[in-house]
C-alpha positions, 0 to 999 in steps of 0.5 A: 622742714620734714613737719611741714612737709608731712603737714601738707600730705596730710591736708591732702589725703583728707582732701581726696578722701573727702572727695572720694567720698562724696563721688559714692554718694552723688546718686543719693543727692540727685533729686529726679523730676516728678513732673510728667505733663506733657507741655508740647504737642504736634503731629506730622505726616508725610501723607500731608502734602498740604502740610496742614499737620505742621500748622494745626496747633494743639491745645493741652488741657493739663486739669481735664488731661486732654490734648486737641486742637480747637480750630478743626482740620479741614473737611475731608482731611485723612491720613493713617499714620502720624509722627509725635513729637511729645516734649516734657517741661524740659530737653535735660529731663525726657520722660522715661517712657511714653506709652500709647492706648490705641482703640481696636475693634474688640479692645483697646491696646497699649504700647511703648512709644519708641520715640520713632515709630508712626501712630495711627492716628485714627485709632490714638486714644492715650498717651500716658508719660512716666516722668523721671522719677520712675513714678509719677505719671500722667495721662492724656486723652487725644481729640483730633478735630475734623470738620464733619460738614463742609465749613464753607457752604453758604446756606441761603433762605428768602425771609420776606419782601420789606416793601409791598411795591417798588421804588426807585431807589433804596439803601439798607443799613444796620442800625442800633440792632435794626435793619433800615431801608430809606425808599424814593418814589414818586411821592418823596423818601420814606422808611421801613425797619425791622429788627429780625429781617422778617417783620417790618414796619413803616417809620411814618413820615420823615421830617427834615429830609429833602426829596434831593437826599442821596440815599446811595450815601446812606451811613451809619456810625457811633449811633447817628446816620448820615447822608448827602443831598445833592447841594453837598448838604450832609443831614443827620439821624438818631431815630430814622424819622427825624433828620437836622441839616449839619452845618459843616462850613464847606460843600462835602463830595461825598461820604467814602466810609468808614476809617478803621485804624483811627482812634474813633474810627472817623468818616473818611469824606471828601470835601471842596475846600478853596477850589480844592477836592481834598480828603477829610475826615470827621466823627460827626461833622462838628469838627472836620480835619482836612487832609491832601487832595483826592486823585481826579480818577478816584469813584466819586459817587454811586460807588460800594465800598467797606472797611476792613480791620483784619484780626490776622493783622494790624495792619490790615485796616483800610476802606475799599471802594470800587465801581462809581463814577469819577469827577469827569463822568466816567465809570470807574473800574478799579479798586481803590485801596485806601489808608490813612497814614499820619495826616495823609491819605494813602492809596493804590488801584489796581483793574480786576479781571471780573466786572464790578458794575452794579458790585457790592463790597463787604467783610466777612469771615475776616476776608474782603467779599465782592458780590458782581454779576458775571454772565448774567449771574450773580457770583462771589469774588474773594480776595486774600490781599485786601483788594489787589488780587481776586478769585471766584469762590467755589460752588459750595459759595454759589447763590440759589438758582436764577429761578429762586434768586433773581439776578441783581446789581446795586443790592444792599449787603449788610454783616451781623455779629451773628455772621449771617449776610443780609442781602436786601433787594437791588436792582434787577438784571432782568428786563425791566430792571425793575428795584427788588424788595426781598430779604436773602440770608446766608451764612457760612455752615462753619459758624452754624456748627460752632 
């Protein structure tokens, strides 16, 4: 009994010396992070009211030691003082220290960053980071981008007239890199195109296309072009010269544009198909899959439409449409908001408080465009939700003076990959409301400073 009691005590003294032990050498067993980069950045300030600060982020360039953000604060932005907030690969191994290099007038300063203290912003150079093993140390030049040039001005230039008379009627596109414009005079439908917007050049005589086409249905999509006649008739080109008639089995109303969101991005169209106005929606008009039927107060003809595919959001992919006339003859004022949802047509209206008679509808810098004429001027209209809601853009967004640009309805707006926005002629808001046959480009500065 006394044997195995002294056994026991033995067994555990050893044990606490064991353990005794290895307590006087834990330091020794810790292996301290040499990993000093930097692997999250922001900045705050509360002379940002417009918290744009918050919202900028940062990109860390951990091979060239860098810390900027790509996308440019706005234009005129300016505050002195900023908060950090510097965080290492992990909460349980903050750097040791974190030292800032401001620029001065005569020389650069360096400090250690408290942690809570404001930066001047303005004058951040450097900040280098010493990691947890008291050693290893990185640092990081600091780019704060501001636009320098206001972003958002539309700057315009006139590049030439593409006809040496008027017609009386016309509609550009852009097609296979070229801009072509079909013409209607007294003599029948010609043709010019060029592919600079500059030089053009007539496309001779058409064939196959009737003086009763409807050039104001003019399409382009996945290299042919399309267009109605006033039987309903659709016609097809490759070239711009040579037109067939498409044999489609039924009598099409109307071309509304094209669907994004469909696996082809098809031709949203409207047909009448036993005693029915319903919609449809077709690649080429060799197959057409019919849908429900078109609401009676929907744009019919005559009517500007585009099609949006957001990049902010997947699920922004519609056709807007507004201005035309309705099946009963009555000028439409709404905007058609439209969307195909299964094997459904889905959509909404809603009355803007600006004229769009004579308007042209386009996608541009990711936002949906209406150009209209307001008290006699031509004016930009943006919206933010798809169509619902719109506002004037400001003055940096404004047309050239009436006396370089004559105001205009019915224009032909066309979007390049280059961002640049074509306007080719329309018709005259000025008596006698003559067709114009001149070329503006504009774009927005932000994509010339790129």
């Amino acid at each position: 009994m006394r044997c195995t009691y002294f056994l026991g005590l033995l067994v555990a003294t050893l044990n606490l010396l064991l353990w005794t032990s290895c307590l006087g050498s834990s330091d020794g067993l810790i292996d301290y992070s040499p990993n000093a980069q930097i692997y999250a950045f922001s900045l705050t300030s509360k002379a940002d009211t417009a918290k744009l600060l918050n919202a900028t982020t940062f990109s860390i360039d951990q091979v060239e030691g860098e810390i900027f953000n790509k996308q440019p604060l706005p234009y005129l932005f300016h505050v002195d003082s900023v908060m950090l907030s510097v965080s290492s690969s992990s909460t349980y191994a903050p750097f040791l220290q974190v030292a800032i290099t401001i620029t001065g007038e005569n020389e650069d300063s360096t400090y250690l960053w408290n942690g809570s203290d404001s930066v001047a912003v303005n004058h951040l150079k450097t900040i280098t980071t010493l990691a947890q093993d008291g050693v290893s140390t990185k640092s990081y030049g600091f780019q704060l981008n501001i636009y320098q040039q206001d972003p958002y001005i539309l700057l315009w230039e006139k590049k030439t007239d593409y006809l040496s008379s008027h017609p009386e009627a016309q509609k550009s596109i852009a097609f296979n890199d070229h801009f072509i414009t079909l013409y209607k005079t007294g003599s029948g439908i010609g043709a010019t195109a060029s592919a600079d917007g500059s030089t053009w050049n007539d496309l001779g005589e058409l064939q196959g296309l009737p003086t009763s086409a409807q050039l104001n249905t003019l399409i382009a999509v996945k290299g042919a072009m399309y267009l109605l006649d006033e039987e309903g008739r659709v016609y097809a080109s490759t070239s711009g010269t040579k037109w067939n008639k498409i044999n489609t089995g039924c009598t099409v109303k109307t071309l509304f544009g094209i669907l994004p969101g469909t696996p082809a991005k098809g031709i949203l169209i409207a047909v009448e198909e036993g005693g029915m106005k319903r919609f449809a929606v077709t690649d080429d008009f060799s197959d057409i899959e019919f849908l429900n039927r078109v609401p009676d107060e929907m744009p019919w003809s005559a009517f500007t439409s585009t099609s949006i595919e957001s990049d902010r959001s997947y699920a922004t992919r519609f056709i807007v449409l507004t201005d035309g006339i309705r099946q009963d003859g009555s000028w439409n004022d709404e905007v058609w908001i439209v969307q195909k949802k299964d094997n459904e047509i889905t959509y909404i209206s809603k009355e803007p408080s600006y004229p769009v008679k004579g308007s042209n509808l386009f996608f541009y810098d990711d936002h949906l465009y209406m150009m209209t004429l307001w008290n006699g001027k031509n004016v930009f209209l943006f919206s933010d939700n798809s169509g619902l809601d719109w506002q004037a853009t400001a003055e940096n967004q404004a047309f050239p003076a009436k006396s370089v640009f004559t105001p205009r309805t019915n224009a032909s707006v066309v979007i390049d990959e280059s961002n640049n926005i074509w306007i080719f002629g329309g018709v005259s808001a000025q008596s006698p409301h003559s067709v114009l046959v001149d070329v503006w480009r504009g774009r927005l500065n932000k994509f010339t400073m790129e």
